[in-house]
C-alpha positions in Angstrom: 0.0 0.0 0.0 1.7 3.6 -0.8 2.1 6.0 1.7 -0.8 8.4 1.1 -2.9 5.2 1.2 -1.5 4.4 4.8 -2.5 8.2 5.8 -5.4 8.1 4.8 -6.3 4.6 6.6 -4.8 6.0 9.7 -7.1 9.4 9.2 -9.9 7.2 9.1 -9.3 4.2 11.5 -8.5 7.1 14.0 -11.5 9.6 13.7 -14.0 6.4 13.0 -12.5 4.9 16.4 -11.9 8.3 18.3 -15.2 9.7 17.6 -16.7 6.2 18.9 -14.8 6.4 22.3 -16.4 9.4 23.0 -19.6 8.8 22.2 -19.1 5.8 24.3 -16.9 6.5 26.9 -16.0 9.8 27.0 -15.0 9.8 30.9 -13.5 6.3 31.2 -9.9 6.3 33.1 -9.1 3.4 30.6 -9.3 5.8 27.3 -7.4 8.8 29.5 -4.8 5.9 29.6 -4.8 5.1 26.3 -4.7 8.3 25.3 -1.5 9.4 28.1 0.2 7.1 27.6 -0.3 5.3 24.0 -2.1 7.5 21.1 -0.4 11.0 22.3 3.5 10.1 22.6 3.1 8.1 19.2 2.0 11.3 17.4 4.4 13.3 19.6 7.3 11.6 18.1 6.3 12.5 14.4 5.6 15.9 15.5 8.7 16.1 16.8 10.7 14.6 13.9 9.2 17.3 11.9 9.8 20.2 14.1 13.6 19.4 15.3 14.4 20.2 11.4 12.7 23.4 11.1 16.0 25.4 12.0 18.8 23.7 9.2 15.5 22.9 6.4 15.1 27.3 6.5 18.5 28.1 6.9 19.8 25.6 4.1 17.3 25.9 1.7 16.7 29.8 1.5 20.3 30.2 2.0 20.8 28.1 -1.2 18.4 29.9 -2.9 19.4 33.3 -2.9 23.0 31.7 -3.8 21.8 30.1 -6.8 21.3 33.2 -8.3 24.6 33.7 -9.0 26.5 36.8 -8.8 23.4 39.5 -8.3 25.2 42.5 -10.4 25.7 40.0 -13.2 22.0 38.5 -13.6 20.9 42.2 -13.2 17.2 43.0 -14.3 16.8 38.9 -15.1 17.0 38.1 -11.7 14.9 40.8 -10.6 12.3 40.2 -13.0 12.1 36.5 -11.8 12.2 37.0 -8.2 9.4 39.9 -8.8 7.5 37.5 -10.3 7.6 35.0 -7.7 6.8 37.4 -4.9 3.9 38.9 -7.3 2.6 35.4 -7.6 2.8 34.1 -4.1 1.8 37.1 -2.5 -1.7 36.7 -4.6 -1.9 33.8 -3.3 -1.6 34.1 -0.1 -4.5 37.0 0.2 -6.6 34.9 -1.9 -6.3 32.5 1.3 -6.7 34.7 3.9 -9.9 36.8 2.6 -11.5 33.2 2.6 -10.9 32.1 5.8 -12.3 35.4 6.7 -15.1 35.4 4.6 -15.8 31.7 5.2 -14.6 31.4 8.9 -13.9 27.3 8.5 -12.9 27.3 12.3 -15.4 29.1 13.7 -18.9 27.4 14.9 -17.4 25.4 17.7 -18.6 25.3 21.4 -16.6 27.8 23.1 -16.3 25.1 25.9 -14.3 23.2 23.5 -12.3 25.9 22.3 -10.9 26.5 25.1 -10.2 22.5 26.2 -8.6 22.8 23.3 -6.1 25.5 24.2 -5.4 24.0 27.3 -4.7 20.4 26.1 -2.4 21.7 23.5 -1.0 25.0 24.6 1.7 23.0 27.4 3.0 20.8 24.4 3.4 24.7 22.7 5.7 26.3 25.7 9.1 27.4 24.4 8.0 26.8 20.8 7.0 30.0 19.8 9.8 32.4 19.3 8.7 35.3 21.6 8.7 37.8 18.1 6.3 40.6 18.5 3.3 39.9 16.4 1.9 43.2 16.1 2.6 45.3 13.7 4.8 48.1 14.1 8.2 48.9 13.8 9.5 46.7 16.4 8.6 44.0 14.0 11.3 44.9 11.7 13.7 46.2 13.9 13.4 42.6 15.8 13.8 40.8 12.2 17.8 41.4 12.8 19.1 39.2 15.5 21.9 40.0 17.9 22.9 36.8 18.7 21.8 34.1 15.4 22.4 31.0 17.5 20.3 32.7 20.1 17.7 33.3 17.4 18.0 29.7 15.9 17.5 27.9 19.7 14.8 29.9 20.6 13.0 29.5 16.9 12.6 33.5 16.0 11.5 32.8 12.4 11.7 36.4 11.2 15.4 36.3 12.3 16.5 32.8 11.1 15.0 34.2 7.6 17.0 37.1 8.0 20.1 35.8 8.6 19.5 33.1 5.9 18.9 35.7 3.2 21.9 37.6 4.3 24.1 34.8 4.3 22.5 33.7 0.4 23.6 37.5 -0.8 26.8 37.3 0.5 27.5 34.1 -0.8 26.8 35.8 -4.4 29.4 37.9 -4.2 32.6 36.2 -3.4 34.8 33.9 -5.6 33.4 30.4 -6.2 36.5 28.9 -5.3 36.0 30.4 -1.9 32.1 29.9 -1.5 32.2 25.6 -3.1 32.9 24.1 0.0 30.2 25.8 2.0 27.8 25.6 -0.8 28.8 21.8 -0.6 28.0 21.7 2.9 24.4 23.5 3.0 23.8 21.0 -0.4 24.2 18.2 2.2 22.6 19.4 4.7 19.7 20.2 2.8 19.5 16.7 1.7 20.2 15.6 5.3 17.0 17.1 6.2 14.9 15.8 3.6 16.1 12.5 4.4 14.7 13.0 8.1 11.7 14.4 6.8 11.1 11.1 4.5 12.0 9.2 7.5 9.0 10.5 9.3 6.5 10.9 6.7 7.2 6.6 7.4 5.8 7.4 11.2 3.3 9.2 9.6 0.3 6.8 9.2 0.8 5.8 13.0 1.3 8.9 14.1 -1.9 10.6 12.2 -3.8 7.6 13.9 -2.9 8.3 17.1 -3.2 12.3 17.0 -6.5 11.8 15.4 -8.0 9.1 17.6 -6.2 11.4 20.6 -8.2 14.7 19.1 -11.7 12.8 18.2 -11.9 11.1 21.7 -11.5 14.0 23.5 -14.0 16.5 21.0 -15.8 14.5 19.1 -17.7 15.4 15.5 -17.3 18.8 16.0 -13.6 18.7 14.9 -14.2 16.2 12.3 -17.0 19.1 10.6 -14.6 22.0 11.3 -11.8 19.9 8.8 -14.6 19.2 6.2 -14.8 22.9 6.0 -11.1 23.6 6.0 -10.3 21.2 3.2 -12.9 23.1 0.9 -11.7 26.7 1.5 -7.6 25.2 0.8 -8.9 23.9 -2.4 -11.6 26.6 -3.5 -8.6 29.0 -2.9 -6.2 27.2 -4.7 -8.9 26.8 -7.7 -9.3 30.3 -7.7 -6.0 31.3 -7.9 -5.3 28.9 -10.5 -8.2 30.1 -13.0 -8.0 33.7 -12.2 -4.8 34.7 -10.1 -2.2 32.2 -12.4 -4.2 32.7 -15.9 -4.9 36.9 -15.1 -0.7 36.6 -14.6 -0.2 34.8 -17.7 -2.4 37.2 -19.9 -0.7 40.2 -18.6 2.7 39.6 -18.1 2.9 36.6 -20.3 0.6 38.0 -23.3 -0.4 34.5 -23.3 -3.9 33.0 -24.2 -4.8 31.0 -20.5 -6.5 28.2 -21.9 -3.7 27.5 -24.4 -1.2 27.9 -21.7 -3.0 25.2 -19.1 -3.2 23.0 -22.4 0.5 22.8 -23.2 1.6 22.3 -19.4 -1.0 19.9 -19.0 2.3 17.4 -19.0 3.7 19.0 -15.7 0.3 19.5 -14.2 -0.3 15.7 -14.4 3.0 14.8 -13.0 2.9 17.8 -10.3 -0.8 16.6 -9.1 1.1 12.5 -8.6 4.0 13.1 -7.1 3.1 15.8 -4.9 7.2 17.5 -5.5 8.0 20.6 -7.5 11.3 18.7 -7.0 10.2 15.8 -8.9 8.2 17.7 -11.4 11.5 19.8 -12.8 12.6 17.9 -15.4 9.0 17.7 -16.8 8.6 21.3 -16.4 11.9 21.6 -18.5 11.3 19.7 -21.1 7.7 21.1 -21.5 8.9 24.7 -21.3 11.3 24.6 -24.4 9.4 22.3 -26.6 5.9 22.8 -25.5 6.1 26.3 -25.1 9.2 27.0 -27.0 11.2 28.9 -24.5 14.6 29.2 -24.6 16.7 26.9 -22.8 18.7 29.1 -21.3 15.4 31.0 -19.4 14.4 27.7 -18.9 17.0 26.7 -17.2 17.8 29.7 -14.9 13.7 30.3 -13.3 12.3 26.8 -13.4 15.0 25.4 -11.0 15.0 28.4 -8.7 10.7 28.3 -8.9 10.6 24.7 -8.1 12.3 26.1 -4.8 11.0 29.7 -4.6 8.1 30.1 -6.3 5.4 28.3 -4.3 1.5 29.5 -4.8 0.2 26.9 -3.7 2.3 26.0 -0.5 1.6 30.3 0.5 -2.1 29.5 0.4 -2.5 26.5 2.0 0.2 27.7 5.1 -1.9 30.9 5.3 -5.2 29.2 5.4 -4.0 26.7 8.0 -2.3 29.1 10.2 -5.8 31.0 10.5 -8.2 28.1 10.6 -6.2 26.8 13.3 -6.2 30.1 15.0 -10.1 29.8 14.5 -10.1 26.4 16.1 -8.3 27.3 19.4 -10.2 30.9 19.5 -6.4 32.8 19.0 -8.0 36.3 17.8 -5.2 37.1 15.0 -5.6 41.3 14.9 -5.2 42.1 11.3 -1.9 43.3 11.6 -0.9 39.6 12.8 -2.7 38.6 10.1 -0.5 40.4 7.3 2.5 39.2 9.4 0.7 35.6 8.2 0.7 36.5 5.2 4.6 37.3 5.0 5.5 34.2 7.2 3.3 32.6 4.4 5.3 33.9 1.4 8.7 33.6 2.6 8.3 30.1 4.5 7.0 29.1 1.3 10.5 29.8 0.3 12.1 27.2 2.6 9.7 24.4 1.7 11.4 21.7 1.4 10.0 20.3 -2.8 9.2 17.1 -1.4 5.2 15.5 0.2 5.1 16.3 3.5 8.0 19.6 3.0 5.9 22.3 4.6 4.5 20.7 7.6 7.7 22.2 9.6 7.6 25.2 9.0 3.7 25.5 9.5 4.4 24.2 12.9 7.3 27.3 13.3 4.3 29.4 11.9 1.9 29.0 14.2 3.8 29.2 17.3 5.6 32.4 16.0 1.5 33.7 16.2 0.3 32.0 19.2 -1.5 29.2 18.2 0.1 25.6 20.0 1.7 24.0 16.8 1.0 20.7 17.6 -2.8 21.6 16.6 -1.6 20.9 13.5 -2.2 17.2 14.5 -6.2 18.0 13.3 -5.4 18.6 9.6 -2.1 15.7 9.3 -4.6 13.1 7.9 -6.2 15.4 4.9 -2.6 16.7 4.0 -2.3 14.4 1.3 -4.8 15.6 -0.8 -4.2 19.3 -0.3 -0.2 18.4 -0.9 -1.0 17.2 -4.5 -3.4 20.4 -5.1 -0.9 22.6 -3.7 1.7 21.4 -5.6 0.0 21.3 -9.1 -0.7 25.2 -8.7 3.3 25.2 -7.4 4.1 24.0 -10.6 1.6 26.6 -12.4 3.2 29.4 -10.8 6.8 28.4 -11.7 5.5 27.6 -15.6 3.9 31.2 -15.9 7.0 32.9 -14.1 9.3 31.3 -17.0 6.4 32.4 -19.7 6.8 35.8 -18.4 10.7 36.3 -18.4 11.0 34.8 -21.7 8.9 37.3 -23.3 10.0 40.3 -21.7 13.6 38.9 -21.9 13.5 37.7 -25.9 14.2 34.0 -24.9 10.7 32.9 -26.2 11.9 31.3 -29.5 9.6 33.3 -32.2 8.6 30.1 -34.6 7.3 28.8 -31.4 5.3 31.6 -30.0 2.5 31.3 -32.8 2.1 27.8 -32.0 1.8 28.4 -27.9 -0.7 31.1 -29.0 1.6 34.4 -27.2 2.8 36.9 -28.3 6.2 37.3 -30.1 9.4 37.6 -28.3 9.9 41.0 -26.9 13.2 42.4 -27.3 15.1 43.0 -23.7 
């Protein structure tokens, strides 16, 4: 049985056996047992596998990112046009999420009684997560961004910082000698895969673990959790349906000056492959191939935005982090000011960033997320089991996003090859 499969089963085995228990025997020492000393520690340990990475997965793979740009005064307007892009994109995205958890309010409805026995079951496991950053907005907020003491920041989780410091270490990196910069490049390369590693390891736990969190959750709240994810699941994908046919296509007909339904008809290839394996990682060679002979882009434009978008440019990942963040906020009744909201939305865009490209990648830094806005992290034990499904959405509008970036800087960059633009239905090549 694959993976997802096993996820799945656990999801179900758990709720269908945690809701029983409490309609059952919702006050029986035997299921406070069970769940002390059984269900909880099991999903504790694949919580924990996830978060202990959260520090090296950021600080490698943003790190790495920024460096792959090369030197920044060479690549010039390229780079700028393609990182521009990206943070055009993924910011859309990410709004498009949070005005429909507002609008829709997936978390709200529940008894107040269990909102808070929710906060106070999960809100010990939460102490000395969250990373003590202000989360109002002002201009303490930025001036706390820049750490005095990074290994300070890193042990104590202040996202903002460990960001910081990871895009200031990627820029620097730029602009020595290559000679100088290989064998720490070489190192954050194998740490990045390090971590990857771990996070495949517990994506194994994962099945057990979601089985135990669930039954752990169900038993002690019953439907009403169960009807607050049916809800959440629908505004994830709604949003990411909406940013696919208006946000991604609107992007590609303006910046692109490409026909939409052509454009989702000649990357239907790397949607395909995008929706199975649930990995931008996975679906880059795809992507490549489809960009210069589907599209006929240039392999040269190709190759310099579709690797750093399968790492960078993450639609789908913003959205889905955003929504979560606040529907979990909405579960616990956290009140997230708006200000704390748009903070959200930043964590959102830029944690995007360090996703690892792999099933399961963002779970960690959701985790980092919530506690950074004071909501317990291990809440994210309600929505494991549905992950699957929201992963491969996610990812297909990912890909999307990266595809229509590269359509983009080929035409304003003259890399779209001319004979080939009739046939993709653009416009011609556009001189730089």
């Amino acid at each position: 049985m694959k993976l997802h499969n096993k996820i799945m089963l656990g999801l179900g085995l758990g709720a269908v056996a945690g809701v029983s228990a409490n309609q059952l025997a919702a006050d029986a020492a035997w299921l406070n047992w069970v769940n002390t000393n059984v269900a909880n520690p099991v999903g504790q340990v694949f919580l924990r596998m996830l978060l202990m990475v959260v520090v090296p997965l950021v600080f490698a793979s943003l790190t790495l990112g920024v460096a792959g740009l090369g030197d920044i005064r060479r690549i010039g307007k390229v780079g700028a046009k393609t990182l521009g892009y990206f943070a055009l994109s993924t910011t859309i995205s990410a709004v498009i999420g949070l005005l429909l958890v507002n609008l829709l309010n997936p978390g709200r409805g529940l008894d107040p009684a269990i909102q808070q026995q929710l906060f106070e079951t999960y809100k010990g496991q939460a102490e000395g997560l969250s990373s003590g950053a202000a989360v109002g907005f002002g201009i303490n907020t930025f001036v706390n961004v820049v750490p005095r003491n990074p290994v300070q920041a890193a042990a104590n989780m202040d996202m903002l910082a460990i960001i910081f410091v990871s895009v200031m270490f990627g820029a620097a990196l730029t602009l020595l000698p290559g000679e100088k910069t290989k064998p720490f490049l070489g190192v954050l390369e194998g740490l990045n895969e390090i971590v990857i590693k771990i996070i495949g390891f517990a994506m194994r736990l994962a099945p057990y673990g979601v089985f135990g969190l669930i039954f752990f959750t169900t038993s002690r709240f019953g439907w009403e959790i169960l009807r607050s994810l049916g809800m959440y699941v629908f505004v994830v994908l709604l949003g990411l349906t909406i940013h696919a046919v208006f946000g991604v296509s609107a992007l590609v007909r303006i910046f692109g000056g490409m026909n939409p339904l052509t454009y989702y008809k000649k990357i239907r290839n790397s949607i395909v492959t995008a929706f199975s394996t649930s990995s931008s990682s996975a679906t880059l060679p795809t992507n490549l191939a489809v960009a210069e002979q589907e599209l006929g882009i240039s392999p040269t434009i190709a190759g310099f935005v579709l690797p750093i978008g399968s790492t960078m440019c993450m639609n789908g990942t913003a959205l889905y982090e955003g929504v979560t963040v606040l529907f979990l906020a909405q579960v616990f009744g956290v009140d997230l000011s708006l200000g704390t909201q748009m903070i959200v939305v930043v964590l959102s865009v830029i944690t995007a960033i360090g996703a690892a490209g792999v099933p399961g990648g963002s779970l960690p830094l959701i985790m980092l997320v919530l506690a950074t806005v004071g909501v317990p992290p291990e809440g994210i034990a309600i929505i494991l089991g549905v992950d699957r499904i929201l992963d491969m959405a996610r990812t297909t509008v990912n890909v999307a996003g990266d595809m229509s970036a590269c359509v983009y800087v080929a035409r304003a960059e003259g890399g779209w090859r001319p004979e080939m633009a009739e046939k993709a239905g653009g416009a011609p090549a556009v001189a730089p």
